[in-house]
Each structure stands twice: as structure tokens, then as C-alpha cells.
C-alpha positions as CSV (number, residue, x, y, z in Angstrom):
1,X,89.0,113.0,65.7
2,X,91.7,115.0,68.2
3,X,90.9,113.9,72.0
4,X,92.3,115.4,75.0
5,X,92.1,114.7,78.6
6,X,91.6,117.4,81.4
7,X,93.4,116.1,84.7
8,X,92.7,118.2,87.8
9,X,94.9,117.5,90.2
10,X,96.4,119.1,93.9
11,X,99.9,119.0,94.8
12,X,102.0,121.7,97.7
13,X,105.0,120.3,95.3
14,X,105.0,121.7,91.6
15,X,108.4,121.4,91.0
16,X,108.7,118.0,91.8
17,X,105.7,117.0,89.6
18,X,107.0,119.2,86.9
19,X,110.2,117.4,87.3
20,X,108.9,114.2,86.8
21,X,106.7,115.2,84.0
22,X,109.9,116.0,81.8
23,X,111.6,112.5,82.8
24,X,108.6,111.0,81.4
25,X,109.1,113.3,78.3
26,X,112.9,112.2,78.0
27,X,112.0,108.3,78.6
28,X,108.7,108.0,76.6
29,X,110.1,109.8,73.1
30,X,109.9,106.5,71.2
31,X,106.7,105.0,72.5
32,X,104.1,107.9,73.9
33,X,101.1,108.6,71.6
34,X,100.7,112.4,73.5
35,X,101.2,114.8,71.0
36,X,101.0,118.2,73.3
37,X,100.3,118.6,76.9
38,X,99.8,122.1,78.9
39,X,100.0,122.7,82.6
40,X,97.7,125.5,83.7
41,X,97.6,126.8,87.7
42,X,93.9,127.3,89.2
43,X,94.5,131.3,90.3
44,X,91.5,130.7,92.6
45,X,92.4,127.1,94.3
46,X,96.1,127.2,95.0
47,X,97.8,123.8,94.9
48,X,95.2,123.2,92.5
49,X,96.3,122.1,88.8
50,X,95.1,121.0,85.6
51,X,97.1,119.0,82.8
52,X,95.6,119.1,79.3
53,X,96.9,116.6,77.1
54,X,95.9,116.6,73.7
55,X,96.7,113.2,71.8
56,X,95.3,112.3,67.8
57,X,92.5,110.4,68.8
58,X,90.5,108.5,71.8
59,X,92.0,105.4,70.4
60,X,95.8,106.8,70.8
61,X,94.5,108.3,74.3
62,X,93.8,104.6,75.5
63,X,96.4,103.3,73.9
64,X,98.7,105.4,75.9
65,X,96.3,104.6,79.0
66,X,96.6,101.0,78.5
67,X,100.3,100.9,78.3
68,X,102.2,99.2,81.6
69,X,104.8,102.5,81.2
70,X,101.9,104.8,81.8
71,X,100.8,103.2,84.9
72,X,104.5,103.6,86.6
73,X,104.4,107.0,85.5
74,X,100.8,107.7,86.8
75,X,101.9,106.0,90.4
76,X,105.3,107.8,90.9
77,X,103.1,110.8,90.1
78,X,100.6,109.6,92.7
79,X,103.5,110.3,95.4
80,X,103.5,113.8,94.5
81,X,100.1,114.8,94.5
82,X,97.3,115.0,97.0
83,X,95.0,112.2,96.5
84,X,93.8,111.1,93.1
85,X,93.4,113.1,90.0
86,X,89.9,113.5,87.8
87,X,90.2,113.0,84.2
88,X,87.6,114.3,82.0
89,X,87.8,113.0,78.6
90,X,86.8,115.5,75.9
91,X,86.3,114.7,72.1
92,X,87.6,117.9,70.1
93,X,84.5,119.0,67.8
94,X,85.9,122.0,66.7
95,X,88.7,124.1,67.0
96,X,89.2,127.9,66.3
97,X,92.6,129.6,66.1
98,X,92.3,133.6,66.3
């Protein structure tokens, strides 16, 4: 079953964390289990941000959790933002494309 994780997060500094997002992409090719992840602004909230990032399953999702290369990425992210980000953890029970 897909699984994606919804991270809300707050940041005055987009383009840095956008930045560093795509490092990650370049450095974790080989390794991360991520298969697609989408950054959507809050139009009501600005500053406010939410990452969705699907992966193949809640196995691969803690897999990539788990991994000591996620947790450097998570803390030089943690420089960038404004305090920490919620996760919510969503299984995908259905999926319509129109």
C-alpha cells in the first residue's frame, strides 16, 4: 500500500530550503526510498509550507526515516525553518486520476 507523509512546516527562507531540498535529491539518488515529493505554499498562512512525499509503502517511509542520512538532512533543514515540522502519516486507500 502507497504511504505518504504531510510535513507542515514555516520558514521566511524558501529558497534556501528549496535549495537544500535538491542537494538532497542530487546526493540521495542511489539510496532514498521517496518516490515523488510536492511542495505546496499555504495562500492563507504565509511562511507556511507543506511537503508531500509519497514513497511505496509505510515500510519504505520508515526505512528512509530510520536511515542516519535522513537525519543530517532533516537537521540542516531544521536551520532553515522555524521551529519543528508536523508529520502526518497517511496510508493511500484510494486514488482517483481525473
Amino acid at each position: 500500500m502507497r504511504f505518504i507523509q504531510f510535513i507542515e512546516f514555516q520558514t521566511d527562507n524558501i529558497d534556501a530550503f528549496t535549495a537544500e531540498v535538491a542537494a538532497w535529491e542530487a546526493e540521495s539518488v542511489d539510496w532514498r526510498t521517496a518516490t515523488r515529493a510536492t511542495l505546496c505554499a499555504d495562500r492563507d498562512n504565509p511562511g507556511t509550507y507543506i511537503q508531500i512525499v509519497e514513497f511505496p509503502s509505510y515500510e519504505a517511509a520508515m526505512a528512509n526515516s530510520n536511515d542516519p542520512r535522513t537525519a543530517q538532512f532533516a537537521a540542516r533543514l531544521a536551520g532553515i525553518t522555524s521551529g519543528p515540522p508536523t508529520f502526518r502519516n497517511l496510508d493511500v486507500s484510494r486514488t482517483d486520476d481525473f
